[in-house]
N, C-alpha and C positions, 0 to 999 in steps of 0.2 A: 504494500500500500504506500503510493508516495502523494503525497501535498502538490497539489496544481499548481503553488509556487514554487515547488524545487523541482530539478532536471536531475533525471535519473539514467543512467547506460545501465538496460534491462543485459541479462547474457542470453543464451541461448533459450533455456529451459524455461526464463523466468515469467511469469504471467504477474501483467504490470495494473494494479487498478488504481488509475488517477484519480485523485477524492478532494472536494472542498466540499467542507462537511455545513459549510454556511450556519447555522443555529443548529441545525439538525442532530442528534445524536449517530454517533457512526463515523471513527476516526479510525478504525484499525488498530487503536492504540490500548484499548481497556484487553483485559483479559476473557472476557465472556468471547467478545468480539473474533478474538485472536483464538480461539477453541471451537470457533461457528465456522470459520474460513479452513480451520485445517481438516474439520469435519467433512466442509464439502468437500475439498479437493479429494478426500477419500470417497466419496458415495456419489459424486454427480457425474456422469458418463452421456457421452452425444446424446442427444436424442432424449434424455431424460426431465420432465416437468418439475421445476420449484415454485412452491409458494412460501413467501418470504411477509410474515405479519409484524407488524413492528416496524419495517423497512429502513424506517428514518432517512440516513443519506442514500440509502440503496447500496450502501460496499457490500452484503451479501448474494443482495440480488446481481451486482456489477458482476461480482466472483464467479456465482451461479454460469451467466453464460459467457465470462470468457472460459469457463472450464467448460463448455459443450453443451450445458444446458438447451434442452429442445424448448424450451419458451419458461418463462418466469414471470410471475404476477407478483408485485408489492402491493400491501395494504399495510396503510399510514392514518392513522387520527389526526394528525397536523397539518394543516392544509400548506404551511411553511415547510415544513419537511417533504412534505409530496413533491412543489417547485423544485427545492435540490437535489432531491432523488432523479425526477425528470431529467434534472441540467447534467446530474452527474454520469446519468446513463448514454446521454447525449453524447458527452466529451471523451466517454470511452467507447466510442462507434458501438455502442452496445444496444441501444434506444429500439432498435427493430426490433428485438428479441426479449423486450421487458417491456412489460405494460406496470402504471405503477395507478397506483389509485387512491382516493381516502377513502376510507375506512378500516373495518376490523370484522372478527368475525363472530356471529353469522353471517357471510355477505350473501347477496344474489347470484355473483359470478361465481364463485367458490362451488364446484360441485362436489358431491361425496367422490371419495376414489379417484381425482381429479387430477391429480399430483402422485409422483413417484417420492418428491421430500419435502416439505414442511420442515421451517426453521423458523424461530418466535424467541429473538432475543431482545425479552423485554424485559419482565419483574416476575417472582413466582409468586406474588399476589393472579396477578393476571394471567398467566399461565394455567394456573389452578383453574382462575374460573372459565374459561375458555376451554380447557383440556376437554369437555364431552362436544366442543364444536369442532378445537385442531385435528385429535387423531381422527375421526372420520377422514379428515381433506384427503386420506394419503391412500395409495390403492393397494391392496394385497401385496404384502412383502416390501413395501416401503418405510421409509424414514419418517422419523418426528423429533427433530434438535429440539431440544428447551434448552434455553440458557437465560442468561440477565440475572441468575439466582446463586442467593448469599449462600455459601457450605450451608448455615445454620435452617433453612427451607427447606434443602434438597427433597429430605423424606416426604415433607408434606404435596409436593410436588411431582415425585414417584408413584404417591398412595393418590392422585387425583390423576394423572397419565393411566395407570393402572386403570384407575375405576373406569376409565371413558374404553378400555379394550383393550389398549399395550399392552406389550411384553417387552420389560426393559434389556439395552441390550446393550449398553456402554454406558459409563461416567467419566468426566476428564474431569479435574479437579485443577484450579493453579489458585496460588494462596485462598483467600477467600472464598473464591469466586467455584460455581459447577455448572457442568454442561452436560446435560442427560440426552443419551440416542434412545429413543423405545422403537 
């Protein structure tokens, strides 16, 4: 993740996502963040759908398809953060391949099964109560990231992914901070 005001010489391998985060939350720099991005780059494959709730600047959804991503949808509650998700997707030729929108979910567009991953790096306040509308979004054999949540949540936020039908199946832990795959 580099700052739209610094200039970066990517190498070969590297996949570059230029970010000005504007007001928005979503700098690449917190640790949830940084456990959501290494998460995709393991689970997102050509051709494969993300739905990214929370979006803020869109560095997940950005990530999403320059890793191959076959289409990606953001929902955002801030209508400020939707603009820079927009701009952001724009500036990394990515805008084709990401639709970003406000809101959250239950949306209208969001169908059951709809999505191969689902990623919600918000709070596990909101996590929780959302967890019987996220894990539906994802189809048979798919992902469900939570992150945005303090160590001291995690369970309660296991015990609400659970109750909606997961089956958990990874936790990354860095200092405080956890990122649950169901």
């Amino acid at each position: 993740v580099c700052p739209s005001w610094r200039s970066y010489e990517p190498t070969e391998t590297d996949i570059v996502v230029t970010l000005d985060p504007g007001l928005a939350f979503g700098t690449g720099h917190h640790p949830t963040t940084r456990m959501c991005l290494e998460l995709l780059e393991g689970l997102v494959e050509p051709g494969k759908s993300v739905l990214d709730v929370g979006c803020g600047s869109g560095i997940l959804s950005i990530a999403a398809a320059k890793l191959g991503a076959g289409g990606v949808f953001g929902l955002e509650v801030d209508s400020v953060a939707v603009g820079v998700a927009k701009r952001n997707a724009l500036e990394n030729s990515v805008s084709h391949g990401i639709r970003i929108a406000q809101g959250s979910l239950p949306h209208s567009e969001v169908a059951a099964g709809g999505y191969h991953i689902a990623v919600a790096n918000i709070s596990a306040k909101v996590i929780s109560e959302m967890a019987g509308d996220l894990v539906p979004t994802v189809s048979e054999g798919g992902y469900v990231i939570a992150s945005g949540l303090m160590l001291e949540n995690r369970s309660r936020v296991e015990r609400a992914l659970e109750s909606a039908g997961a089956s958990p199946e990874r936790v990354m832990i860095e200092g405080d901070w956890a990122t649950i795959v169901v």
